[in-house]
VOVO-712372 format. One record per residue: residue number from 1; residue in one letter; x, y, z of N, C-alpha, C in turn. Coordinates in Angstrom, 2 decimals. Each point is the difference from the previous one (the first is absolute). Example, Ala and Ser with C-alpha at 12.3 -4.5 7.8 and 13.67 -1.06 7.14 Angstrom:
2
R,pavex,dofi,nX,nY,nZ,caX,caY,caZ,cX,cY,cZ
R,1,A,13.19,-5.69,7.80,-0.89,1.19,0.00,0.90,1.20,0.00
R,2,S,-0.35,1.05,-0.72,0.82,1.19,0.06,-0.77,1.09,0.73
END
This chain:
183
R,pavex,dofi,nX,nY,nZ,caX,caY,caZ,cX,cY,cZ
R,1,X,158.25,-53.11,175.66,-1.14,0.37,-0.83,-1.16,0.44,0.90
R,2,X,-0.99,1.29,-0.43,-1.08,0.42,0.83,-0.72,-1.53,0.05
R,3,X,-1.21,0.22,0.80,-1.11,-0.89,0.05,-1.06,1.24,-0.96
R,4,X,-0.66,-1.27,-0.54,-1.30,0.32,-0.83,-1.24,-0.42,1.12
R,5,X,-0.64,0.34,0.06,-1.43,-0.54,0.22,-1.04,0.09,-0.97
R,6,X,-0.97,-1.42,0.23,-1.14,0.03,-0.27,-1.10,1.02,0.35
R,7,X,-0.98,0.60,-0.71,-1.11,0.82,0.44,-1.17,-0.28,-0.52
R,8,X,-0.90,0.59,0.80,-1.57,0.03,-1.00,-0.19,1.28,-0.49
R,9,X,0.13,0.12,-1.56,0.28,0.87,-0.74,-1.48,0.47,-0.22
R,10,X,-0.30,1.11,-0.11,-1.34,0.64,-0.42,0.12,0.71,-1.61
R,11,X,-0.56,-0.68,-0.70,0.76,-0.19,-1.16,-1.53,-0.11,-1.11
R,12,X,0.18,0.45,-1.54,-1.63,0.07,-0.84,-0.65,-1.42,0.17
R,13,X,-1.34,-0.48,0.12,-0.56,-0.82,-0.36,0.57,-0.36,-1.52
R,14,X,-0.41,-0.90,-0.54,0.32,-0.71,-0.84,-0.34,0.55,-1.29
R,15,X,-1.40,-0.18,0.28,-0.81,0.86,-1.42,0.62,1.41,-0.27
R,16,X,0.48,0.66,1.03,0.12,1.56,0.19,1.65,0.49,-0.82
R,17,X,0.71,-1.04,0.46,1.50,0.37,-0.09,0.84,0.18,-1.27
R,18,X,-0.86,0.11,-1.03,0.69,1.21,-1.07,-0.39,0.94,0.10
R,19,X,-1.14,0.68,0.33,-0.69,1.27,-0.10,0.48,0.38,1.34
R,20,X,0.51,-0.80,0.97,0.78,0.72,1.40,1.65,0.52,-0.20
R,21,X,0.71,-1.01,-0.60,1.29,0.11,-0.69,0.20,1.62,-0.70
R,22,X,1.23,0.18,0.92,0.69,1.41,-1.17,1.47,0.07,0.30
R,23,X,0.59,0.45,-0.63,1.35,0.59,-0.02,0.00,0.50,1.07
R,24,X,1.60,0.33,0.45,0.46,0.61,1.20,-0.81,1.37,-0.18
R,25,X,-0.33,0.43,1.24,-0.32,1.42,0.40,1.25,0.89,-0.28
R,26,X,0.71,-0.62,-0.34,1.96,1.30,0.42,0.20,0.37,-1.67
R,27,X,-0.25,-0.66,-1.00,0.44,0.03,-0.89,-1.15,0.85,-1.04
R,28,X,-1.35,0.75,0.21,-0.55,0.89,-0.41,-0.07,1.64,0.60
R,29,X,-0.37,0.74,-0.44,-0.23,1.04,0.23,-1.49,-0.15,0.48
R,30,X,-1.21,1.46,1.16,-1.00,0.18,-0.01,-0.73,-0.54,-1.42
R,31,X,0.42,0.63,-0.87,-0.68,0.21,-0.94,-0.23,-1.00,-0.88
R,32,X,1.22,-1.10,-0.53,0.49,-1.71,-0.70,-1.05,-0.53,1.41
R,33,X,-0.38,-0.27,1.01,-0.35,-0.78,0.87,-1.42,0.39,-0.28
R,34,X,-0.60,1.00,0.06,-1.48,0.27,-0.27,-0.21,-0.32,-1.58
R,35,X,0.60,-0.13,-0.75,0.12,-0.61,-1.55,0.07,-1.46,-0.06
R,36,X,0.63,-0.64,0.79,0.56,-1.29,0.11,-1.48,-1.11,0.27
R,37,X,-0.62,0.75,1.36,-1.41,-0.31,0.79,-0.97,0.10,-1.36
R,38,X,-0.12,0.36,-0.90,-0.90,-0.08,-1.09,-1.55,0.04,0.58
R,39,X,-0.31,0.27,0.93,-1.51,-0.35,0.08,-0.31,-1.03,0.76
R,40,X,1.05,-0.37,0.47,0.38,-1.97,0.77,-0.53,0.58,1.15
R,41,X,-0.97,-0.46,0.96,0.01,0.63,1.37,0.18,-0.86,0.84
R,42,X,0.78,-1.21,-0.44,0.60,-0.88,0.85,1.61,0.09,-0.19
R,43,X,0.53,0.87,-0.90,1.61,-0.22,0.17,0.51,0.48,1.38
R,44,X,1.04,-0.96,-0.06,0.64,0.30,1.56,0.97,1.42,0.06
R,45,X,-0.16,0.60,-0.89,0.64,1.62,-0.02,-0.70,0.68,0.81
R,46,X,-1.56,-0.26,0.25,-1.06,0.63,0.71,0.98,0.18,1.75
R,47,X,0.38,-1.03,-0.08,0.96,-0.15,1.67,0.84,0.34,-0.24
R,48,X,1.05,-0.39,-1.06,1.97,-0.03,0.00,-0.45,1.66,-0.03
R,49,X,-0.22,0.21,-1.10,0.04,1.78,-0.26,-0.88,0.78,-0.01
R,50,X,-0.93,-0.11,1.22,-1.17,1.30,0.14,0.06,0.96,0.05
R,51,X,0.88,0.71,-0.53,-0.05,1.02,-0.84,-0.74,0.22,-0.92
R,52,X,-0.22,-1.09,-0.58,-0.92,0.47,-1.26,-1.08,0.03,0.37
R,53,X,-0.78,-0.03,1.23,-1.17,-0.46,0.28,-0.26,1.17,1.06
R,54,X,0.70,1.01,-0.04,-0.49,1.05,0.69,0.12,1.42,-0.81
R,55,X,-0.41,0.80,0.91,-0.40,1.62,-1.30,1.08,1.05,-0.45
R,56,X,-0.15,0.23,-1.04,1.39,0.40,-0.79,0.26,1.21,1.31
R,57,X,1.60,0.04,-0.39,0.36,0.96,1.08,0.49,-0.45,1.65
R,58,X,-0.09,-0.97,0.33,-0.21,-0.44,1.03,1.51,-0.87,0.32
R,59,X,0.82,0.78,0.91,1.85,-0.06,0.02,0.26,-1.61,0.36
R,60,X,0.91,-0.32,-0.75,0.49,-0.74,-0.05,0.35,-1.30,1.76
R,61,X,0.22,1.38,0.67,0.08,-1.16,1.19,-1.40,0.35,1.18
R,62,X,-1.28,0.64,-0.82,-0.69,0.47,0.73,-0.37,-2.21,0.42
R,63,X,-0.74,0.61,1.51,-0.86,-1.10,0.76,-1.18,-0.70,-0.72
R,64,X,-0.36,1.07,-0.97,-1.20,-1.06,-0.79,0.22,-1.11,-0.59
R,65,X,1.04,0.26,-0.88,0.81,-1.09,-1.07,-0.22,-1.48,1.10
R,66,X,0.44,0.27,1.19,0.27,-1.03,0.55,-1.43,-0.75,0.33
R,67,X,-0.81,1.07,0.52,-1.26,-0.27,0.11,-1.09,-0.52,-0.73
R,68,X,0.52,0.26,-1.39,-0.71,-0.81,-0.76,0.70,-1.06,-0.68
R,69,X,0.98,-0.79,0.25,0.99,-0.84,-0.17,-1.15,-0.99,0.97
R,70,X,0.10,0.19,1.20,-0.63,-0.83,1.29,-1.91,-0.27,-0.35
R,71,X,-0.68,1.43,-0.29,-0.81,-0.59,-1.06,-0.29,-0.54,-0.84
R,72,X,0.57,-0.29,-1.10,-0.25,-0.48,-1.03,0.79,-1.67,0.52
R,73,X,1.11,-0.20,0.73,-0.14,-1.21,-0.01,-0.80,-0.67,0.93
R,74,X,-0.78,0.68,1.11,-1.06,-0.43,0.86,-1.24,-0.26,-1.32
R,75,X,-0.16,0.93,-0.61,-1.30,-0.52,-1.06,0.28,-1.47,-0.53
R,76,X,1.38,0.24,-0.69,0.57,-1.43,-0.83,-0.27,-1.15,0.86
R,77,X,0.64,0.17,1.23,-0.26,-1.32,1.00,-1.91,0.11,0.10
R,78,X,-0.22,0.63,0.63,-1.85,-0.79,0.06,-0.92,0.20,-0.89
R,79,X,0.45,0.33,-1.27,-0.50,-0.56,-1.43,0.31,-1.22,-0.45
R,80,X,0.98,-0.59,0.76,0.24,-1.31,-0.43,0.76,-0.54,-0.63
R,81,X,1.36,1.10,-0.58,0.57,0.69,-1.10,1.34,-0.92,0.11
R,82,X,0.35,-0.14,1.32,1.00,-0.42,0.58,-1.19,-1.19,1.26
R,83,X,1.20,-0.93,0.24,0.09,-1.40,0.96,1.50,0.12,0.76
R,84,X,-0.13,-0.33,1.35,0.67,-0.46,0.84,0.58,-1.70,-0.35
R,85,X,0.88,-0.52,0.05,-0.03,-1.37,-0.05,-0.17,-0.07,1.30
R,86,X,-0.10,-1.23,0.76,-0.56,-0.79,0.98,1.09,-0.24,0.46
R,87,X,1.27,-0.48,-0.51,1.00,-0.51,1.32,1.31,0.75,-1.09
R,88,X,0.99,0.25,1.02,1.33,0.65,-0.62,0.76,-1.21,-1.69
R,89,X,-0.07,0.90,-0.75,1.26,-0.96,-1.23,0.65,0.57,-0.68
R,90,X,0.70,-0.13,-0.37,1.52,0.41,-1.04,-0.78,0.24,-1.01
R,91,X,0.31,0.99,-1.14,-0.59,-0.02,-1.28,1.43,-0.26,-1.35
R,92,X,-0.61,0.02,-0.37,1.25,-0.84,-1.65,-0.82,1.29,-0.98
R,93,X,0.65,1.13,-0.11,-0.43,0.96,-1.29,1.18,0.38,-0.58
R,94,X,-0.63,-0.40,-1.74,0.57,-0.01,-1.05,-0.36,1.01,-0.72
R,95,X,1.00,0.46,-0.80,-0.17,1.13,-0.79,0.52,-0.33,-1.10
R,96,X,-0.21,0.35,-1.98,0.49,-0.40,-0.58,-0.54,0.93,-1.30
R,97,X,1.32,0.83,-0.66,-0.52,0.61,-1.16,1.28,-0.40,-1.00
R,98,X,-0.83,-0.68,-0.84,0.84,-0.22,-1.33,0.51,-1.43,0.83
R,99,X,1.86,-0.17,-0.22,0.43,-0.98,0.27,0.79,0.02,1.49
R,100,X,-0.27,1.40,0.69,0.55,0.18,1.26,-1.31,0.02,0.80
R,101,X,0.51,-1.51,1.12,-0.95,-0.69,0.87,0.88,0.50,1.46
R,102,X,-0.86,0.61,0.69,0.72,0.32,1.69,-1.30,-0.55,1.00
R,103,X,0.79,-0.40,1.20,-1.04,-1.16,0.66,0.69,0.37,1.63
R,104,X,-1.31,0.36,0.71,0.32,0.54,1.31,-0.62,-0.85,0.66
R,105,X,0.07,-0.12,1.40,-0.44,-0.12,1.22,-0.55,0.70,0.93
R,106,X,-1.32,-0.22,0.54,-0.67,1.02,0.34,-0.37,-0.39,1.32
R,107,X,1.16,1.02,1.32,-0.41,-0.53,1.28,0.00,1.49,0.86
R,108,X,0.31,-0.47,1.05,0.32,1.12,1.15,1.34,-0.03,0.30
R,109,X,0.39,1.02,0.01,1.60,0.47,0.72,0.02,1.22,0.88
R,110,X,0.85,-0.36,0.96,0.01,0.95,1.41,0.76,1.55,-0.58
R,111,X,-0.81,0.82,0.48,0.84,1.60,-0.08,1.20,-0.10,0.83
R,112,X,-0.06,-1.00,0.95,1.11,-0.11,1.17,1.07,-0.41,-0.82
R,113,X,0.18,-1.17,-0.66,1.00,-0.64,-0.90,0.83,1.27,-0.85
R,114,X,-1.39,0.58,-0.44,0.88,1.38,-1.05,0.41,1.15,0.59
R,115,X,-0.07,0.66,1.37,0.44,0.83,0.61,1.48,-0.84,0.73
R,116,X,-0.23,-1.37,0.46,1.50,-0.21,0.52,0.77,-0.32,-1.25
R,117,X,0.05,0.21,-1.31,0.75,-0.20,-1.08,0.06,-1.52,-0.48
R,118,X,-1.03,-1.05,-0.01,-0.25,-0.95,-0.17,-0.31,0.10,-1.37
R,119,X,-0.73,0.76,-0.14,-0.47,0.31,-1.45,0.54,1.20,-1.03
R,120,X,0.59,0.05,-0.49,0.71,1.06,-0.66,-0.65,0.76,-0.65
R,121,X,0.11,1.32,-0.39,-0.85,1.29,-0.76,0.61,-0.20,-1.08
R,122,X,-1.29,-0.45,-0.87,0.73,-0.10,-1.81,0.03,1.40,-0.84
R,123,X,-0.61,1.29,0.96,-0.36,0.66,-0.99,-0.28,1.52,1.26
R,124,X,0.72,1.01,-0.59,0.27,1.47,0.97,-1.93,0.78,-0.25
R,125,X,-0.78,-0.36,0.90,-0.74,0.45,0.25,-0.33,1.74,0.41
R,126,X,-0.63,0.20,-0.48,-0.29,1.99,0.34,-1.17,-0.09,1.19
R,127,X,0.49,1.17,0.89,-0.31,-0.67,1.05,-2.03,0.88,0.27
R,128,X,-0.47,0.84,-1.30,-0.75,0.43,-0.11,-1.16,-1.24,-0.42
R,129,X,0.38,-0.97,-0.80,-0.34,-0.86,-0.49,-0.66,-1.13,1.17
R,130,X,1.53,-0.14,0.90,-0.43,-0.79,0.91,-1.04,-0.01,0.69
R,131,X,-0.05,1.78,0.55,-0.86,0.35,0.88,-1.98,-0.48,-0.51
R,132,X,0.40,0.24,-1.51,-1.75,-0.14,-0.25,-0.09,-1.12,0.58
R,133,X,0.71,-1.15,-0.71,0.09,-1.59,-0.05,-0.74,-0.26,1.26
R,134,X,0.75,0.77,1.06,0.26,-0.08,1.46,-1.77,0.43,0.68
R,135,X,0.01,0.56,-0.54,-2.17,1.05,0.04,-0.68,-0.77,-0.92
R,136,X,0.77,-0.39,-1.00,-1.12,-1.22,-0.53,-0.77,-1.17,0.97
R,137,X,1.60,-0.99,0.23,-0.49,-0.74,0.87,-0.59,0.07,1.11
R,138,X,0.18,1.13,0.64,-0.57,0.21,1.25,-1.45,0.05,-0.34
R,139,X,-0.32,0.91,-1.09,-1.58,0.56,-0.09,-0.59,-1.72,-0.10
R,140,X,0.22,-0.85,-1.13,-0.52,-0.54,-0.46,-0.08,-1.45,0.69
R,141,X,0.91,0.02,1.14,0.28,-1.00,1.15,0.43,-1.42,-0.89
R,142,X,0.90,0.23,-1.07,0.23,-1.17,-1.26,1.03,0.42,-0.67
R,143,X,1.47,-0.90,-0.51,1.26,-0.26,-0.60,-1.24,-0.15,-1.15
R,144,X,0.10,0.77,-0.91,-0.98,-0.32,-1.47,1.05,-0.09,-1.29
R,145,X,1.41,0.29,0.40,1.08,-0.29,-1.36,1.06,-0.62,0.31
R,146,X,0.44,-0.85,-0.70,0.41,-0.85,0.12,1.52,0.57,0.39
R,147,X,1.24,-0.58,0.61,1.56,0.51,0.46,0.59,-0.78,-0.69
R,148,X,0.78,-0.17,-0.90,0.83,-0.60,-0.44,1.17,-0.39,0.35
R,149,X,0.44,-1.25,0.37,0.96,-0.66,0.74,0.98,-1.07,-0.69
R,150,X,0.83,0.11,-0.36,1.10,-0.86,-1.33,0.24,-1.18,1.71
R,151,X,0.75,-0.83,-0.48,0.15,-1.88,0.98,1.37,-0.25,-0.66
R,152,X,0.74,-0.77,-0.30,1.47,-0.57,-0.14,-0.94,-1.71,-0.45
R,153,X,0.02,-0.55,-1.09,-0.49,-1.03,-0.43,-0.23,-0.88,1.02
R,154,X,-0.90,-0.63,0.42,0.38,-1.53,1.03,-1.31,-0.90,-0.87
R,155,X,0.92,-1.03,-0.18,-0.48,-1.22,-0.70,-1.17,-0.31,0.69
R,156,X,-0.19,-0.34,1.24,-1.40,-0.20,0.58,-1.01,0.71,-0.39
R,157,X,-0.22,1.06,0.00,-0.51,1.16,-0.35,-0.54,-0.03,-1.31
R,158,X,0.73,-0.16,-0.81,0.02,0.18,-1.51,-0.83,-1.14,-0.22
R,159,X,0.18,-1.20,0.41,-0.42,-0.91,-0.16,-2.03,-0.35,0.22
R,160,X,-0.34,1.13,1.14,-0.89,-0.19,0.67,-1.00,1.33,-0.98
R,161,X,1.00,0.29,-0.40,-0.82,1.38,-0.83,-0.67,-0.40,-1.44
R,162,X,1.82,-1.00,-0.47,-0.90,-0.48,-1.46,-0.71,-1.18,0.10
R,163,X,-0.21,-1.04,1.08,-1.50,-0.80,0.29,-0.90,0.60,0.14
R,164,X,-0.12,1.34,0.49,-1.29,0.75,0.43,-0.76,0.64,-1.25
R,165,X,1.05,0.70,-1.04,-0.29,0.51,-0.97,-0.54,-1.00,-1.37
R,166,X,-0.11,-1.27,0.53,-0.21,-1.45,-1.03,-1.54,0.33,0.19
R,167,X,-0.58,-0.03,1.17,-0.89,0.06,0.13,-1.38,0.95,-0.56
R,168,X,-1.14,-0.23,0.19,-0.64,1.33,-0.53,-0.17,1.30,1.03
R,169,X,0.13,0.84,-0.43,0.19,1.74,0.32,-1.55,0.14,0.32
R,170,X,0.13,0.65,1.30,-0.94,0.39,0.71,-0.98,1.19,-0.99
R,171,X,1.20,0.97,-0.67,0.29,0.80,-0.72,0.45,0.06,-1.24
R,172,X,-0.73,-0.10,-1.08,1.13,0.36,-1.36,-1.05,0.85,-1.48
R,173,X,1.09,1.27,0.75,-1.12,0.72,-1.72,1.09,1.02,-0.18
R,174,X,-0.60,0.87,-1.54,1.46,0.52,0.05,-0.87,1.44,-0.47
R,175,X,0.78,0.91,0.53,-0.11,1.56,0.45,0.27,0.61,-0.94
R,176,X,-1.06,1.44,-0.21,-0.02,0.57,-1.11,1.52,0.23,-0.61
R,177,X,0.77,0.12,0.60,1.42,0.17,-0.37,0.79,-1.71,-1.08
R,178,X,-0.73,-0.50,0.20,0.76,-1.48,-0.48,0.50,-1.15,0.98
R,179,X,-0.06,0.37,1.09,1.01,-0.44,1.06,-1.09,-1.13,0.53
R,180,X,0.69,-1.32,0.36,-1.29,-1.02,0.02,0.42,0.05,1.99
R,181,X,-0.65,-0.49,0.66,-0.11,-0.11,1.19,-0.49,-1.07,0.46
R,182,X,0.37,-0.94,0.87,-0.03,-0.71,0.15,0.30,-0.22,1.83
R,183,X,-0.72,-0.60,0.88,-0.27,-0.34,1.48,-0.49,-1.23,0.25
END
């Protein structure tokens, strides 16, 4: 099994983190994503998909996009918008619409693990896609979406997840969509 690590996640203040919260960046168009932002000038689309936040016309893999990706989350961070935690921790986020509840773990995993085949590719990536991903992170010097990683059950584990989830949520409100959230 990979190793997970702990991190200090830079992540919404408290008060902030529904009006920071949005849907994946992958799953709108320019146009659903500047619709989606409603007027919010704290949704985190301002970063995932700055696209919408630059001037019509302006190509798809041009350098600005990226550029204002790295702006707007430099504003977010020293507005106050977002917090650093103080020492590295695991996060416990829950997701839940209707009667289907899915419950992740939220750490660090090595690119090394997934290039020597430690980690398996769930899903045939386009490699145009990659590349933004790839100019995202760089511009914005920040992993800002989450990778999705499936585990093989281990009782320890499971165990440590549903004590954690007994507890109260750092996090819990639920998104214009219905979907309750929970950290």
């Amino acid at each position: 099994m990979s190793l997970v690590l702990p991190f200090r996640a830079i992540r919404p203040s408290n008060e902030f983190v529904s009006q920071v919260a949005s849907l994946p960046y992958d799953v709108m168009t320019k146009e659903e994503g500047q619709k989606a932002v409603g007027g919010n000038p704290l949704s985190f689309l301002y970063v995932e998909k700055s696209e919408i936040d630059v001037p019509e016309g302006t190509k798809s893999d041009d350098r600005l996009i990226y550029e204002k990706a790295k702006e707007n989350f430099i504003k977010m961070r020293d507005n106050k918008i977002f917090k650093q935690d103080e020492k590295p921790l695991y996060y416990i986020y829950r997701q839940q619409m209707g009667s289907q509840v899915q419950t992740g773990i939220v750490g660090l995993v090595s690119v090394a693990e997934y290039e020597a085949g430690k980690i398996k590719k769930h899903e045939l990536t386009r490699k145009d896609k990659e590349k933004d991903r790839i100019c995202h992170i760089q511009a914005v010097n920040a992993q800002t979406g989450p990778v999705f990683i499936a585990y093989r059950s281990m009782p320890a584990i499971n165990e440590v997840v549903e004590e954690t989830v007994k507890g109260n949520a750092e996090y819990d409100f639920t998104a214009d969509d219905g979907v309750v959230h929970k950290v």
